[in-house]
C-alpha positions in Angstrom: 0.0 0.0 0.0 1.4 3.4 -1.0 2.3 5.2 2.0 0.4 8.8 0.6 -1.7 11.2 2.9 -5.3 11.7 2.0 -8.6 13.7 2.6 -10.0 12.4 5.5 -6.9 10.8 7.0 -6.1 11.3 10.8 -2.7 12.8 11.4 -0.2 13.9 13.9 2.4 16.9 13.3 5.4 16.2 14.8 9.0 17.8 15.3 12.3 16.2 15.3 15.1 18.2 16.2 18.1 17.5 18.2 17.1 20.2 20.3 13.7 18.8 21.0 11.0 16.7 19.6 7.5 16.2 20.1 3.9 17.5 18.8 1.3 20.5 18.4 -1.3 19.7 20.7 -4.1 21.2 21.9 -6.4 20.5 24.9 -9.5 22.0 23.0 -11.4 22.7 25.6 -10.4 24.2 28.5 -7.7 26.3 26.7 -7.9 27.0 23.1 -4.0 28.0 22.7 -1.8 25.5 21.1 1.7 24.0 22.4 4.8 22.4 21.1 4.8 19.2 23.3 7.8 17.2 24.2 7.9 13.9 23.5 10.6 10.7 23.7 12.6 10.4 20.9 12.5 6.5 20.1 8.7 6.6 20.5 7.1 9.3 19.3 4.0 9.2 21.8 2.6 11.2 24.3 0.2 10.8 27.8 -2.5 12.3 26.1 -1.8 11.6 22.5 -6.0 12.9 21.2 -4.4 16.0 21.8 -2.0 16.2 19.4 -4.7 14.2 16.9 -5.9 16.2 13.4 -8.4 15.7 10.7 -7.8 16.5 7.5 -10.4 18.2 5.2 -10.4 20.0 2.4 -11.3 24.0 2.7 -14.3 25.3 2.9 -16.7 28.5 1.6 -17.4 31.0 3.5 -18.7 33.7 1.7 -22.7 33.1 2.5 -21.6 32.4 6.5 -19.9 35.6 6.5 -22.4 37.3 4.8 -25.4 35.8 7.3 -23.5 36.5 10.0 -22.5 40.2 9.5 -26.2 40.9 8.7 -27.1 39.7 12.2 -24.5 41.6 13.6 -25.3 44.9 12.0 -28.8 44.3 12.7 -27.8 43.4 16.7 -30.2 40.6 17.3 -30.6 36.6 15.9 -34.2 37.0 15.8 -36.3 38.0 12.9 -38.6 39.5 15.2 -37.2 42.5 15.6 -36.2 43.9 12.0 -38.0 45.7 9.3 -39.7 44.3 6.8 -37.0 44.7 4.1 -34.1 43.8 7.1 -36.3 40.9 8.1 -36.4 39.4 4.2 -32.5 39.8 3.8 -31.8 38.1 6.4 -33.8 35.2 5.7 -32.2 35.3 1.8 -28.9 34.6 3.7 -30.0 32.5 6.2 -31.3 30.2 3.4 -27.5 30.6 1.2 -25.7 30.1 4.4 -27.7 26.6 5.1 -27.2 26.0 1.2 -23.6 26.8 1.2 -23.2 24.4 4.7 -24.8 21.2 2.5 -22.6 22.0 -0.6 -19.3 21.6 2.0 -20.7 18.8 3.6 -20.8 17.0 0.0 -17.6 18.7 -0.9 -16.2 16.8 2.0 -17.7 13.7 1.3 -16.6 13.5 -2.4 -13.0 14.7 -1.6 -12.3 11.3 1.1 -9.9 9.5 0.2 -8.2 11.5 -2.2 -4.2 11.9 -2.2 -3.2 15.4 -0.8 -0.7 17.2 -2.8 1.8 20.2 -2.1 -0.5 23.4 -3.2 -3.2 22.1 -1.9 -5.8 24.1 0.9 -6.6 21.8 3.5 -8.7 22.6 6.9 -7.4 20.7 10.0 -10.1 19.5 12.4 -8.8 18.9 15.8 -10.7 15.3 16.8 -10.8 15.8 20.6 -12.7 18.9 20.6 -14.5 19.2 16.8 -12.5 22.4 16.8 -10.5 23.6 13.6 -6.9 24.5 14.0 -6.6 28.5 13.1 -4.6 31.9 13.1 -5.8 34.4 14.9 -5.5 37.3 12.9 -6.1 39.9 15.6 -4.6 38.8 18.3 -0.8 38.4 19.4 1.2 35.6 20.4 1.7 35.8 24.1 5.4 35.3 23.7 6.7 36.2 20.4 4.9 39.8 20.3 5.9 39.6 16.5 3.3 36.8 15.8 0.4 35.7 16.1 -1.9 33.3 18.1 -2.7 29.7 17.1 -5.7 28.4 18.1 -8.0 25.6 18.0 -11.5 27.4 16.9 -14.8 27.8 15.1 -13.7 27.1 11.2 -13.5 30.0 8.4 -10.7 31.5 6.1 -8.6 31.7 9.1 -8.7 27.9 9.1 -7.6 27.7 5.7 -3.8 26.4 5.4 -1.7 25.8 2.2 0.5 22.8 2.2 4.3 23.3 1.5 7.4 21.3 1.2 10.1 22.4 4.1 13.0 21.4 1.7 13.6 21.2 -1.7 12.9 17.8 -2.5 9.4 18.0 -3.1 7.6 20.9 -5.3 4.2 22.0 -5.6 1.8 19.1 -7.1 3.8 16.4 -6.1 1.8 13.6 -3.5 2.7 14.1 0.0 3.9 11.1 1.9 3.4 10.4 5.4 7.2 11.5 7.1 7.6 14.2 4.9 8.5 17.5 6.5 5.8 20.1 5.9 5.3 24.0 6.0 1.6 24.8 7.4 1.0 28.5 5.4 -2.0 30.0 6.5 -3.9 32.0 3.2 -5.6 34.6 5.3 -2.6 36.0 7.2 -0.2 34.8 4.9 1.6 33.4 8.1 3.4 29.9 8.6 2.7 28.0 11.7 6.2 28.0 14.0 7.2 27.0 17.2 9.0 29.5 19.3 12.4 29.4 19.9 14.1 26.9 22.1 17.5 25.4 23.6 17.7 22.0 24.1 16.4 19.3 26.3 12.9 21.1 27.3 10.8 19.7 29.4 7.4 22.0 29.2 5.3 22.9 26.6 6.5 25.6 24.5 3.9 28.4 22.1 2.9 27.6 18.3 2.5 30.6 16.9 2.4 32.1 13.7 5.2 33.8 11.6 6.7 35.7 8.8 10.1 34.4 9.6 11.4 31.3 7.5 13.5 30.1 10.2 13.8 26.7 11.8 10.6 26.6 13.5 8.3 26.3 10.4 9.0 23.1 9.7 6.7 19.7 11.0 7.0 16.2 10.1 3.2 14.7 8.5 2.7 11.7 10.5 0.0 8.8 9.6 -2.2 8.5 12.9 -4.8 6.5 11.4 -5.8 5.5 7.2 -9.0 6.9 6.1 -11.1 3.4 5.1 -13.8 3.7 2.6 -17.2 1.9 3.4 -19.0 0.7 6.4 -17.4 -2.7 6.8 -14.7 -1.0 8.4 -17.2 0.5 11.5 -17.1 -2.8 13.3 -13.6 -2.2 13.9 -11.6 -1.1 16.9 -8.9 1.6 16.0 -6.1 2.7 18.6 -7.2 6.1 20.5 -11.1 4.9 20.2 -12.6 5.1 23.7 -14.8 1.8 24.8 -16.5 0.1 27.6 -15.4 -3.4 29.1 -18.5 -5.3 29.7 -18.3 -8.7 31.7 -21.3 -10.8 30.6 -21.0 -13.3 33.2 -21.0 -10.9 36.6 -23.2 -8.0 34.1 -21.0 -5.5 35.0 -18.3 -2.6 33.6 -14.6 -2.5 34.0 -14.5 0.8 36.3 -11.8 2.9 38.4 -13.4 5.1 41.5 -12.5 5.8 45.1 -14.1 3.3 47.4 -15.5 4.7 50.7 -13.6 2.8 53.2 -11.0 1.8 51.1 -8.2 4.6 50.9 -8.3 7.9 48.7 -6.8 6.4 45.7 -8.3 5.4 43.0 -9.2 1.5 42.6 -9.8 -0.6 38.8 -12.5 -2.9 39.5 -15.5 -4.4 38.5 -18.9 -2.5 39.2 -22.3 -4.2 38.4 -25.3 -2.3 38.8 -28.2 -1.0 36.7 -26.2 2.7 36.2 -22.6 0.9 35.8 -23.2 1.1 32.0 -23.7 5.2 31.6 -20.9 5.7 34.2 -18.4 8.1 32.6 -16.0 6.3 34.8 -15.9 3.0 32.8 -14.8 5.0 30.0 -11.2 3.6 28.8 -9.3 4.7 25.9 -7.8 1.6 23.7 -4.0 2.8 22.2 -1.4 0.8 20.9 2.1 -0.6 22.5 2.9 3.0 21.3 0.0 5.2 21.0 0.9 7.6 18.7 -0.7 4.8 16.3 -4.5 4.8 15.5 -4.5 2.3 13.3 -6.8 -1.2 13.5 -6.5 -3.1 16.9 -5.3 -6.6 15.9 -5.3 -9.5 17.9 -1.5 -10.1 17.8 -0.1 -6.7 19.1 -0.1 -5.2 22.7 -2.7 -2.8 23.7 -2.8 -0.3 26.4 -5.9 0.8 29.0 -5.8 4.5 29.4 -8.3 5.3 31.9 -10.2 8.5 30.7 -11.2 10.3 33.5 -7.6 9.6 35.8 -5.4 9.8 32.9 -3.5 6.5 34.5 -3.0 3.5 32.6 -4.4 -0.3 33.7 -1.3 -2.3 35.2 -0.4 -5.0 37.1 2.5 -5.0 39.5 4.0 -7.4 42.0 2.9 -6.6 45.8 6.5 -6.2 46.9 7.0 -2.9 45.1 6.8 0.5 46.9 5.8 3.0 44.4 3.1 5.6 44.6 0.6 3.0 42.7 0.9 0.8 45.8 -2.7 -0.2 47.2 -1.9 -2.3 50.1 -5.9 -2.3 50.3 -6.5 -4.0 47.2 -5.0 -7.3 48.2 -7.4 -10.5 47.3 -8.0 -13.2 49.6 -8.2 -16.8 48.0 -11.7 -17.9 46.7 -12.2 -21.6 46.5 -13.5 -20.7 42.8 -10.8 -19.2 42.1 -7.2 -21.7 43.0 -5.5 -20.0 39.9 -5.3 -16.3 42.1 -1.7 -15.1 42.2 -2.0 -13.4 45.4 1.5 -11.7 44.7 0.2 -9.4 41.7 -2.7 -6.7 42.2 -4.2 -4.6 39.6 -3.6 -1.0 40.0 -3.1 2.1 37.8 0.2 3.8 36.5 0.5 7.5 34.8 3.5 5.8 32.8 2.2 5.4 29.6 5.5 3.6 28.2 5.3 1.0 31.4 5.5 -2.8 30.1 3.7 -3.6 33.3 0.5 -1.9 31.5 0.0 -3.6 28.0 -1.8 -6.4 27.5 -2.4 -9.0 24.8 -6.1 -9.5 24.0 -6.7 -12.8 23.6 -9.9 -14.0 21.3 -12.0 -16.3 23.2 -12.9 -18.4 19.6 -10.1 -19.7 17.7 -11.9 -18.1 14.7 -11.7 -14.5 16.1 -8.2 -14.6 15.6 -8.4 -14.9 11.8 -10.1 -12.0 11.2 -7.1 -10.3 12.1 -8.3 -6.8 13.6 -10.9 -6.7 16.6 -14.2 -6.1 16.4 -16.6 -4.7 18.3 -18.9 -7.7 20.7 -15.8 -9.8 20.2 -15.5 -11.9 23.6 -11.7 -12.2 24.6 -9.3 -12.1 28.0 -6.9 -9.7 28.6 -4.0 -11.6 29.5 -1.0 -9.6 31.3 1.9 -9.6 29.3 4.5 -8.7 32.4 2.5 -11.0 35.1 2.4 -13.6 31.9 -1.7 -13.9 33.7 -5.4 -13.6 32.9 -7.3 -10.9 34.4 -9.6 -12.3 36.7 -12.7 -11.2 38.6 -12.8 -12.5 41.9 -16.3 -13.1 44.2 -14.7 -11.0 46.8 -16.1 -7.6 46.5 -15.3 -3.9 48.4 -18.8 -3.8 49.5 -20.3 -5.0 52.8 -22.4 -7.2 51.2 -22.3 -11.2 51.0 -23.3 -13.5 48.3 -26.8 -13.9 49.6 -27.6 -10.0 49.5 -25.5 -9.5 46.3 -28.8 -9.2 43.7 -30.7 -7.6 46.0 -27.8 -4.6 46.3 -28.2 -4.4 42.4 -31.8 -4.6 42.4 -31.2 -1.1 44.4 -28.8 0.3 42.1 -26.2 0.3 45.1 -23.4 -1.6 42.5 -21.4 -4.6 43.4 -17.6 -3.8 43.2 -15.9 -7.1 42.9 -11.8 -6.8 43.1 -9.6 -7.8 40.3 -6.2 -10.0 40.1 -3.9 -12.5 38.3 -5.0 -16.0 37.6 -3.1 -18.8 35.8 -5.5 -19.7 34.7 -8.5 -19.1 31.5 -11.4 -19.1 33.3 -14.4 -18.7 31.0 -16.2 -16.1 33.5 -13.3 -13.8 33.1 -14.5 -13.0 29.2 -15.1 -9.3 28.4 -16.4 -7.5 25.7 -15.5 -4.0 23.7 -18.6 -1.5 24.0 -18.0 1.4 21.7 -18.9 5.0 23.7 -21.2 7.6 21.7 -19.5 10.8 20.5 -22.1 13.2 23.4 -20.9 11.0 26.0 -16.9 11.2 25.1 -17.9 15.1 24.8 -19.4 15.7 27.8 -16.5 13.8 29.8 -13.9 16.0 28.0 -14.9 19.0 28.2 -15.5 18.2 32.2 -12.3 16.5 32.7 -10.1 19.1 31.0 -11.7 21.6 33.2 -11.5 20.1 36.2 -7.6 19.8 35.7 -7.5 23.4 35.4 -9.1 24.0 38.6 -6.8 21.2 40.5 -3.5 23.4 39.1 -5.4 26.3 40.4 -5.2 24.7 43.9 -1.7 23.4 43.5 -0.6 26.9 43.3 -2.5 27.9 46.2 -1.0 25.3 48.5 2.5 26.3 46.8 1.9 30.3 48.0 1.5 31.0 44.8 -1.6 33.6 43.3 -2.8 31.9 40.4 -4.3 34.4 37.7 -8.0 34.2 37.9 -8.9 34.9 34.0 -8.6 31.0 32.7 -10.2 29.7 36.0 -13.1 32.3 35.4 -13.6 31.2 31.9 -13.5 27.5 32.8 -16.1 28.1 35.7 -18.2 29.8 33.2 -17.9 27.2 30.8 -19.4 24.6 32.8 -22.2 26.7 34.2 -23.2 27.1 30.5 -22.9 23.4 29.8 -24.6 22.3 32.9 -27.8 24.7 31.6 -27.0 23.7 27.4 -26.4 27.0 27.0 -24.1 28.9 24.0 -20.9 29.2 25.7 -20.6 32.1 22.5 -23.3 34.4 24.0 -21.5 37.3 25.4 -25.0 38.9 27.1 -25.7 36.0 29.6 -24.7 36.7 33.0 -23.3 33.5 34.6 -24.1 34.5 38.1 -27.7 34.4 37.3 -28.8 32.8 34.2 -31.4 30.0 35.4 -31.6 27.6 32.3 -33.2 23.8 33.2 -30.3 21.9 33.9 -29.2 18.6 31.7 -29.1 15.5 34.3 -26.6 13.7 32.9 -24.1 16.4 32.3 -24.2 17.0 36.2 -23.9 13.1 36.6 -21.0 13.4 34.9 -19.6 16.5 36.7 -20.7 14.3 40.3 -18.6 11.1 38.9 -15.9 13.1 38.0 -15.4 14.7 41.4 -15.5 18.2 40.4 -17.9 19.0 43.9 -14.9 17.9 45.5 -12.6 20.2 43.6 -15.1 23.3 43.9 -14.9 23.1 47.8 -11.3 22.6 47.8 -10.9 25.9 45.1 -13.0 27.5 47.8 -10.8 26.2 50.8 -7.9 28.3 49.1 -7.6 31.5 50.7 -7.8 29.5 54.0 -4.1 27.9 53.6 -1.5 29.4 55.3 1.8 31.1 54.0 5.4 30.1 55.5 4.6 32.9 57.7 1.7 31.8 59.2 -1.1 34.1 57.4 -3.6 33.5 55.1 -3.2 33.7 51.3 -6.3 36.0 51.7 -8.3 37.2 54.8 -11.8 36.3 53.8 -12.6 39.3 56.1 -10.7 41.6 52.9 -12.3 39.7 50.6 -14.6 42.3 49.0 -11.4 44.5 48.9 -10.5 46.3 45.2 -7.4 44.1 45.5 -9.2 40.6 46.3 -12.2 41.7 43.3 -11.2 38.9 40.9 -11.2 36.7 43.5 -14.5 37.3 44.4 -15.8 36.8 41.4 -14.5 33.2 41.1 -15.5 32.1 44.2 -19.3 33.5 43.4 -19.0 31.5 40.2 -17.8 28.5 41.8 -20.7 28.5 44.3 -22.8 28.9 41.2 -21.8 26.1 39.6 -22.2 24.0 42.7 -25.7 24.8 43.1 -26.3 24.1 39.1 -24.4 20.6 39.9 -26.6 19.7 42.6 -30.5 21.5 41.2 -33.2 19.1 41.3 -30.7 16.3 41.8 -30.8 13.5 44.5 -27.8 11.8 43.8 -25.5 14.8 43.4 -27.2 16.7 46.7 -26.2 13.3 48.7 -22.5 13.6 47.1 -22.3 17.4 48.4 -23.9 16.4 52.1 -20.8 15.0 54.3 -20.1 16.8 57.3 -17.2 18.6 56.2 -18.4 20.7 53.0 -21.8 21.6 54.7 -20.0 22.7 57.6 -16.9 24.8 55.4 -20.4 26.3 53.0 -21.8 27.3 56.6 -19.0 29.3 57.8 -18.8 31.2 54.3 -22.0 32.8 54.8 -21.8 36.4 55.4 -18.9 36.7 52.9 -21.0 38.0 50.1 -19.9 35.0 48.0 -24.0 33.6 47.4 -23.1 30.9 50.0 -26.8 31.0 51.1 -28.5 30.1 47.5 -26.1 27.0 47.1 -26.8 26.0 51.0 -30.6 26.5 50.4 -30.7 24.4 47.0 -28.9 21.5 48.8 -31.0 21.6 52.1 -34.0 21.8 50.0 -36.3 18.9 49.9 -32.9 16.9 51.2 -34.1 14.4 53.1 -30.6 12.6 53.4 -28.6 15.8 55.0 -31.7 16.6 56.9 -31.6 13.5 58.7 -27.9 14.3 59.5 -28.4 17.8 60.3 -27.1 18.3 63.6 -28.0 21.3 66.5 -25.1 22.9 64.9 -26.3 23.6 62.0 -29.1 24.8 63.0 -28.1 27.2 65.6 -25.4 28.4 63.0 -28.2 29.8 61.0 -29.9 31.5 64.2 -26.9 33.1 65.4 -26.6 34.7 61.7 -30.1 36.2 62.4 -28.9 37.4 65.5 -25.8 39.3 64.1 -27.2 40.1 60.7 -30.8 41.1 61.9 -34.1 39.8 60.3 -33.2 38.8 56.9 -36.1 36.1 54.8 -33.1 34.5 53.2 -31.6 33.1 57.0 -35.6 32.4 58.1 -35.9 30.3 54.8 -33.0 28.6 55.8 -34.5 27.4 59.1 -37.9 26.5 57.3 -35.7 24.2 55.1 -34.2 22.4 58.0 -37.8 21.4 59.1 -39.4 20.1 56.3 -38.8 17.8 53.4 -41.5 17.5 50.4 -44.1 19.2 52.2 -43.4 16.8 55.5 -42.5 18.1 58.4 -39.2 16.9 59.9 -40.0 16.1 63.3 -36.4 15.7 65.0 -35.6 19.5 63.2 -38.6 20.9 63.9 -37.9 19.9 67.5 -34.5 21.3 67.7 -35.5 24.9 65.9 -38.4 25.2 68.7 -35.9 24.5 71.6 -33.1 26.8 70.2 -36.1 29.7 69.5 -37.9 29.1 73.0 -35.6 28.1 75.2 -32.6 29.1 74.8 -33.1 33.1 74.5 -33.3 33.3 71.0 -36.9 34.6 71.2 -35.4 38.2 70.0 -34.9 36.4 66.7 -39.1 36.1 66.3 -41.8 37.9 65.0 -44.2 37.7 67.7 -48.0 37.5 66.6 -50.9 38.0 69.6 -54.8 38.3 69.5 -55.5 42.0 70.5 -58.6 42.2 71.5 -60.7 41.9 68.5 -57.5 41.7 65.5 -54.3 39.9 65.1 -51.5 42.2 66.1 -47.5 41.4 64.3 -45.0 42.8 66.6 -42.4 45.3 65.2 -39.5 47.0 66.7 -39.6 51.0 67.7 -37.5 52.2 64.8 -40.5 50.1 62.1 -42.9 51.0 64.2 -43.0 54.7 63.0 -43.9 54.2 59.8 -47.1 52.7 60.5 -50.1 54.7 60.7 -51.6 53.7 63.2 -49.8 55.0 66.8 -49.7 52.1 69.5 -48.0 52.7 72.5 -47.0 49.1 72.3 -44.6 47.6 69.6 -47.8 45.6 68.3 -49.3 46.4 64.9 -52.5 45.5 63.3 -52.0 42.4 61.0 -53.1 44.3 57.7 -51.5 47.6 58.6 -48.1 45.1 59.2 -49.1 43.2 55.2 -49.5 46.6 53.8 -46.7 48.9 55.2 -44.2 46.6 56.2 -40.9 46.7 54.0 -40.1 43.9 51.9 -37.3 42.1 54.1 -39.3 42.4 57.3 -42.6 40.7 55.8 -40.7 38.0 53.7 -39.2 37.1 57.2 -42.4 36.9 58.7 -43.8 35.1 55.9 -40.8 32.2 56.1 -41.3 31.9 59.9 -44.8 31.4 59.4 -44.5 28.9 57.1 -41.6 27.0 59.9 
């Protein structure tokens, strides 16, 4: 097979220098910039090689888009509503050439697969991980090299449009280009080539792509085959290195997974999980690569694979007890199961972050003789994963992390509580231990992406913190507001939607996602920042400054992360129960006051929460009361209090017991509203300063109760209203 690049082929750009090699990647998502990558020489591979992954298509037209969209903008609003008669037809003769123009591409596209690339030609390079199109910026400068400009990964137009030129003499214009061959990326709008900015050797971080005049060194970039477009849908039953799957066990019904296991350490633990929600879990999402994973070619049955583990980043491994590296899981040792005399009890399954480790590949082997002449894997093929440096099977014991035995086991399923049954090394091929490939839809793979890039932003965020280090705020900012919006399936493009209070229905499993993922966890630990101490013993920031000038961008991110936790948890059980452990309730409690919209968070996860209301304790409680008695009758603390007493209409009765003791016994009765029959009319009691503005003169502090409804200011009543209702 000739060894040409084509339309539709998947490709890598790579470097190799003496000074440095490695890839332009991109993470797509939570930063749009892209980076020179180092990689190992000999292997040409990276941790996270989807970043680095491109799509080639051929270029696009533009001139209907550009046309639609400039009409909108000079018009100032999407909707036809608005406009003139005359505006209101124009707009709608565009809208109908822009949707024509988007088919023609789309069949433009489709006719052009397969076909060889040749120097000269216009290409457009989709970036796979986040559907974004590699571009120059043409307004904006390189961060770095103030003579260029910015590369990003972005919406597609002419700014995505890039001209494919030999680096060296060997190769002209309209010759084939091969895969290896050293290319110049020319960009048609800016008339810029894409570069990589100057270096020394042996680096270590990731360096800026930008964009350049200069026809230096950094121009050049080896074309490097990640995976063959294949013509025809026999070819969809395949597996191809980078794809992300599930591993289903039929026999125990249940999905290869990695979580923390209450109980059972902080770490992260690969085991089995069988329950009725195992199979939309976005943490039995593993990505299949080769020995070396720069290849995204067919999975066969004879070569190595790899287990990346999508949401940790760690790879599946297995590694003899004895060794004490940070992997170690002491925890995760299996006991011997009479079903089960092949265990090596010396191995354990665990997870590694090296992605070269021989401890982490495995041979798939087919479990029909048959499978293994078809040559690549397909999808519902059954086979064991046999360890190539235990020289094992991966077996799935009848020991399991949970509490229950084998009589209760179906009935902890039936309840969606999940079996976790422990993993290890057999010698032998036991027919139970078959698994199968489950290919993952695109939303899915989306949805964890975007959440997992995120969320490693905000754990480098708190890595600086604890280093005594002030992170800047901007990207943090923009990654909080991303997630708000795609929570709530909102345009993370509209500029005019305040992220502090746009209330869009929220997407259930996008926050089942965020839940799995830990990002609650994360939120509360962003917020426990300014708490951590400096060498000198002082805080990073005194909350007590924190509406300061100095501390304002601060401020701002800590309102946005409460938002988002309050969007996580909205109208949902299981991510309310996640957020409702004694530490984060108590840390959100002692926030309040701050100005940083604790309160709404607190009330959404006390609301209707039967789980924390059953562990609220008198602490809470009188927390909330003694912010009524230093903060003075606000309806936001009162509605607090009626939260803690009821649950779906129901009245708590170990709350409501505890609220009346706190209130009448011990001398909090200044923080109530009295009410009293006077005579012939309900009287509200006010104090001496609200008292004069009522109309009616009292020598007592007792009102009429519809002089009170009609004069009383907004605060007072909506307190009055909230302790009636407790």
């Amino acid at each position: 097979m000739e060894n040409w690049v084509r339309i539709g082929d998947t490709i890598t750009l790579y470097r190799d220098r003496t000074a440095a090699c490695g890839f332009i990647t991109s993470d797509g998502f939570s930063n749009s910039s892209c980076f020179f990558s180092p990689a190992r020489t000999s292997e040409k591979s990276l941790p996270c090689i989807e970043d680095a992954v491109f799509e080639i298509h051929v270029f696009k037209n533009f001139t209907a888009s550009s046309a639609y969209k400039l009409e909108l903008a000079t018009a100032g609003d999407d909707s036809l509503s608005s406009h003139s008669s005359g505006s209101e037809k124009t707009i709608a003769r565009l809208k109908r050439q822009y949707e024509t123009e988007s088919k023609y591409n789309e069949r433009l596209q489709q006719r052009s697969l397969g076909k060889v690339l040749k120097y000269g030609n216009i290409i457009e390079l989709k970036h796979v991980k986040s559907n974004k199109y590699l571009r120059v910026e043409p307004d904006k400068i390189a961060p770095k090299n103030r003579d260029s400009l910015m590369v990003t990964v972005g919406d597609v137009d002419e700014s995505s449009w890039f001209k494919i030129l030999p680096r060296f003499k060997l190769q002209s214009e309209g010759e084939n280009v091969h895969d290896g061959d050293q290319i110049i990326l020319h960009n048609i709008k800016t008339k810029h080539s894409v570069h990589v900015e100057a270096h020394g050797e042996g680096i270590t971080s990731p360096l800026e792509i930008n964009a350049s005049l200069k026809s230096d060194d950094g121009i050049g970039f080896q074309i490097l085959h990640f995976a063959r477009y294949r013509e025809g849908t026999e070819h969809y039953d395949n597996l191809n290195g980078g794809e992300i799957v599930r591993l289903y066990n039929k026999e125990y019904e249940g999905y290869l997974t990695v979580e923390t296991i209450e109980g059972v350490g902080n770490l992260p633990i690969p085991h089995l999980l069988a329950s009725r929600d195992s199979k939309k879990s976005s943490n039995t999402l593993f990505v299949v690569e080769h020995e070396y994973n720069a290849d995204g070619d067919l999975l066969d049955w004879q070569r190595p694979i790899r287990f990346r583990h999508l949401g940790t980043g760690y790879y599946l491994q297995v590694r003899p007890h004895e060794e004490n590296e940070l992997v170690v899981r002491k925890h995760t040792t299996v006991s011997m199961h009479e079903e089960h005399s092949g265990v090596m009890e010396n191995f354990e399954v665990s997870l590694t972050p090296n992605h070269l480790s021989r401890k982490a590949l495995f041979d798939v082997q087919p479990f029909y003789k048959f499978q293994a002449d078809e040559g690549a894997i397909r999808l519902n093929s059954s086979f064991r994963l046999y360890s190539i440096f235990a020289e094992a099977n991966l077996t799935c014991l009848q020991d399991t992390y949970d509490s229950y035995n084998n009589e209760t086991a179906f009935q902890a399923s039936s309840k969606n509580e999940g079996i976790r049954q422990k993993l290890a090394l057999s010698s032998k091929a036991n027919d139970e231990d078959t698994f199968v490939f489950v290919r993952v839809g695109a939303e899915a793979v989306d949805n964890m992406n975007n959440v997992v890039s995120v969320k490693r932003l905000f754990e480098e965020f708190c890595r600086s913190f604890k280093k005594g280090i002030l992170p800047a705020t901007t990207p943090i900012n923009d990654g909080l507001r991303s997630l708000i919006f795609f929570v709530q399936n909102i345009n993370p493009n509209k500029t005019d939607v305040d992220p502090l209070t746009v209330e869009e229905p929220v997407v259930a499993n996008r926050q089942k996602t965020m839940k799995e993922q830990g990002l609650l966890e994360v939120l509360i630990e962003m917020l426990s920042c300014p708490h951590i101490k400096k060498s000198d013993g002082t805080k990073i920031i005194q909350m007590e400054e924190i509406e300061s000038h100095k501390n304002k961008s601060f401020l701002f991110l800590f309102r946005l992360c409460y938002r988002l936790i309050k969007q996580i948890i909205r109208d949902n059980t299981s991510c309310r129960e996640r957020l409702s452990h004694q530490y984060s309730v108590n840390f959100m409690i002692s926030q309040l006051g701050y100005s940083l919209n604790a309160e709404d968070t607190l009330m959404e996860l006390f609301r209707n929460n039967r789980y924390l209301l059953e562990r609220t304790t008198e602490g809470h409680i009188n927390a909330f009361i003694e912010r009524i008695k230093k903060d003075g009758k606000e309806g936001g603390l009162m509605n607090f209090v009626r939260a803690l007493t009821t649950c779906d209409g129901q009245g708590h009765s170990e709350n409501q017991k505890r609220v009346c003791d706190l209130f009448l016994e011990r001398n909090y009765t200044e923080c109530i509203i009295k009410t009293r029959w006077n005579a012939t009319k309900m009287c509200v009691e006010v104090d001496l300063e609200s008292a004069k503005i009522f109309s009616i003169q009292t020598s007592s502090n007792f009102v009429p109760m519809l002089e009170f409804i009609d004069q009383a200011g907004d605060e007072e009543f909506e307190y009055y209203q909230f302790q009636i209702e407790m």
